[in-house]
C-alpha positions as CSV (number, residue, x, y, z in Angstrom):
1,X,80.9,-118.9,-129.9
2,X,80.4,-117.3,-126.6
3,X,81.2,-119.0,-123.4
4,X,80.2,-118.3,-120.0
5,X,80.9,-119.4,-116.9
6,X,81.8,-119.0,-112.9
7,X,83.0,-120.2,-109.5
8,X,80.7,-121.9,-107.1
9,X,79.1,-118.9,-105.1
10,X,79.1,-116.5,-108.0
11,X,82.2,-114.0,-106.6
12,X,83.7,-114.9,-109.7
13,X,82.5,-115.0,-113.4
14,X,83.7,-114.9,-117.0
15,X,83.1,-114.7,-120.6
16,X,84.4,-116.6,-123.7
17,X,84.0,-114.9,-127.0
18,X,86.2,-116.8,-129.3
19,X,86.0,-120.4,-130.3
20,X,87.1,-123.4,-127.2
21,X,90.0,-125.7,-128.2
22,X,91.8,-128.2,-126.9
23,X,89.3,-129.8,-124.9
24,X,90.8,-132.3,-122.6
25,X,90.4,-134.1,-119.4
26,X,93.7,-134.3,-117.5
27,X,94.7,-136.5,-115.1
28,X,97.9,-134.9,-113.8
29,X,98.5,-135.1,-110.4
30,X,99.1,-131.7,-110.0
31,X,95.0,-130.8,-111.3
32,X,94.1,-133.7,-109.0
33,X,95.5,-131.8,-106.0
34,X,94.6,-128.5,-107.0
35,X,90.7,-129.5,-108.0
36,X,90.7,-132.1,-104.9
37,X,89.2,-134.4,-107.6
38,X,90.6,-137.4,-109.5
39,X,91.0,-135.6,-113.0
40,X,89.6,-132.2,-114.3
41,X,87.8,-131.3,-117.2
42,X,90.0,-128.0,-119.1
43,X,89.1,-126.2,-122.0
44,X,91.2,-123.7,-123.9
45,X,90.6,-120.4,-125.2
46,X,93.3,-117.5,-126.5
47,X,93.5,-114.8,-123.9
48,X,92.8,-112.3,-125.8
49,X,88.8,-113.2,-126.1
50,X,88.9,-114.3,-122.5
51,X,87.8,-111.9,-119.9
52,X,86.4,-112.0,-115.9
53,X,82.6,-110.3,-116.1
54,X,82.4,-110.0,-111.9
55,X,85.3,-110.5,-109.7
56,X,88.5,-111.5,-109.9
57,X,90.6,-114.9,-109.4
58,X,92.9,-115.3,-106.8
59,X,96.3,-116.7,-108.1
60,X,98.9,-118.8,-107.4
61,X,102.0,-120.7,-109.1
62,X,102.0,-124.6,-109.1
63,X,105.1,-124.8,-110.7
64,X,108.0,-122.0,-112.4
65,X,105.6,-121.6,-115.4
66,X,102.0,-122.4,-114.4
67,X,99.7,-119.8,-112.4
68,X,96.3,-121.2,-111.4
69,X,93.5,-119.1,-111.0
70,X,90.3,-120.2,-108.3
71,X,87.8,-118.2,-107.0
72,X,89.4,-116.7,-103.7
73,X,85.7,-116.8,-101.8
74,X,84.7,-120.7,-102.7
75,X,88.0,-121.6,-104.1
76,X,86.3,-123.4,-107.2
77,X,89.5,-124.2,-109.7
78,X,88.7,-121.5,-112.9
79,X,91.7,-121.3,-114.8
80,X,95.3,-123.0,-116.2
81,X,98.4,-120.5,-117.4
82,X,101.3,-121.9,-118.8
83,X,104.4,-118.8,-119.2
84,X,105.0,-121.1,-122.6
85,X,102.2,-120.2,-123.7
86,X,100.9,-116.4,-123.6
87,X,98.1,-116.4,-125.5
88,X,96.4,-119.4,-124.2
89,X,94.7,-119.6,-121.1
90,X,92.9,-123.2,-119.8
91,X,89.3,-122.9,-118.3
92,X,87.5,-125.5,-115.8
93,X,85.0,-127.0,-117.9
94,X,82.5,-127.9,-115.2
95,X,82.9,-123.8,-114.5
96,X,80.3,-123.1,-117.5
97,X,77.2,-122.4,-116.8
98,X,76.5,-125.2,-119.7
99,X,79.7,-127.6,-119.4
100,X,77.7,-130.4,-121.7
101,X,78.1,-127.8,-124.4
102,X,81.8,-128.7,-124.1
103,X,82.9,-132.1,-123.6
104,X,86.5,-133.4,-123.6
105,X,87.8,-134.7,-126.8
106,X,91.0,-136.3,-125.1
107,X,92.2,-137.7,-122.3
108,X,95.9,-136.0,-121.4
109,X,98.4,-137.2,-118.8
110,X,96.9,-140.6,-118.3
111,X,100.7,-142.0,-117.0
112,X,99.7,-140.5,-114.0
113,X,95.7,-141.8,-114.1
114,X,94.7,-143.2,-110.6
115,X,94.8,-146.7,-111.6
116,X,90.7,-146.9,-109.8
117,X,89.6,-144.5,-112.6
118,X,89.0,-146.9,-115.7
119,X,87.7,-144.9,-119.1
120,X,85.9,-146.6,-122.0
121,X,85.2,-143.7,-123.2
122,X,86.7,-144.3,-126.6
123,X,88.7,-140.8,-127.0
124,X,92.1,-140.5,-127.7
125,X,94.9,-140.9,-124.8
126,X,97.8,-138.7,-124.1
127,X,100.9,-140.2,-121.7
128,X,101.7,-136.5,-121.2
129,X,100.8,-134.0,-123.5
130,X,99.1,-133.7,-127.2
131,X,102.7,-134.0,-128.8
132,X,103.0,-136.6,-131.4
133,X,105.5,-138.5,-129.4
134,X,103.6,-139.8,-126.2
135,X,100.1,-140.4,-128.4
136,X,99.2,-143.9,-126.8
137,X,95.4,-144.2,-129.1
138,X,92.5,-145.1,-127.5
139,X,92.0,-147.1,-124.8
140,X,96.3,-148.0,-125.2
141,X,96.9,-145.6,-122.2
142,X,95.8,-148.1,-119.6
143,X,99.2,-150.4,-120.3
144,X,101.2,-147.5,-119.5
């Protein structure tokens, strides 16, 4: 599968040639702040079949482990790295140039869900993360 995709006013651009996984829409507070909206759409891909076509992110750390990448002329939110894992690198959904290609198959840190933004949507729900432990099904994540 090839992927492609890009910041706002084009400075920016990349290519995915390797199958998408882990297709989520998070609703940590941190991708709120970061995206200035109220949860953001975040596919995965392994590094090593990820690459930038034209320009360059900008970078920054949002935590010890996490470095964001956005476009440093439009500041569009591109991409997630977490120093846990190397070979995995987290791409803006609505950054492809064809984001209905991709739609989330999850909803992940939905303890922190702005409690305006009410899903129906049927997928499954994460407290936190994918682990096994903090799986709340669908729809369950709204008692949390």
């Amino acid at each position: 599968m090839m992927l492609q995709g890009g910041c706002y006013c084009g400075a920016v651009r990349y290519v995915v040639d390797g199958e998408a996984f882990h297709s989520t829409l998070c609703h940590c507070r941190d991708c709120r702040r970061t995206a200035g909206a109220p949860a953001v759409a975040w596919f995965s891909a392994h590094t090593v079949e990820m690459r930038f076509s034209q320009g360059n992110p900008a970078t920054f750390r949002s935590s010890a482990h996490v470095l964001r990448g956005f476009c440093p002329t439009c500041g569009t939110t591109l991409t997630y790295q977490d120093d846990r894992y190397p070979d995995e690198i987290d791409i803006a959904t609505a950054s492809l140039d064809d984001p209905e290609s991709l739609p989330p198959q999850d909803h992940t840190f939905v303890q922190e869900r702005l409690g305006w933004m009410h899903m129906a949507d049927g997928l499954p729900e994460y407290a936190r993360t994918r682990s096994g432990q903090d799986a709340a099904g669908p729809g369950i994540a709204d008692a949390i």
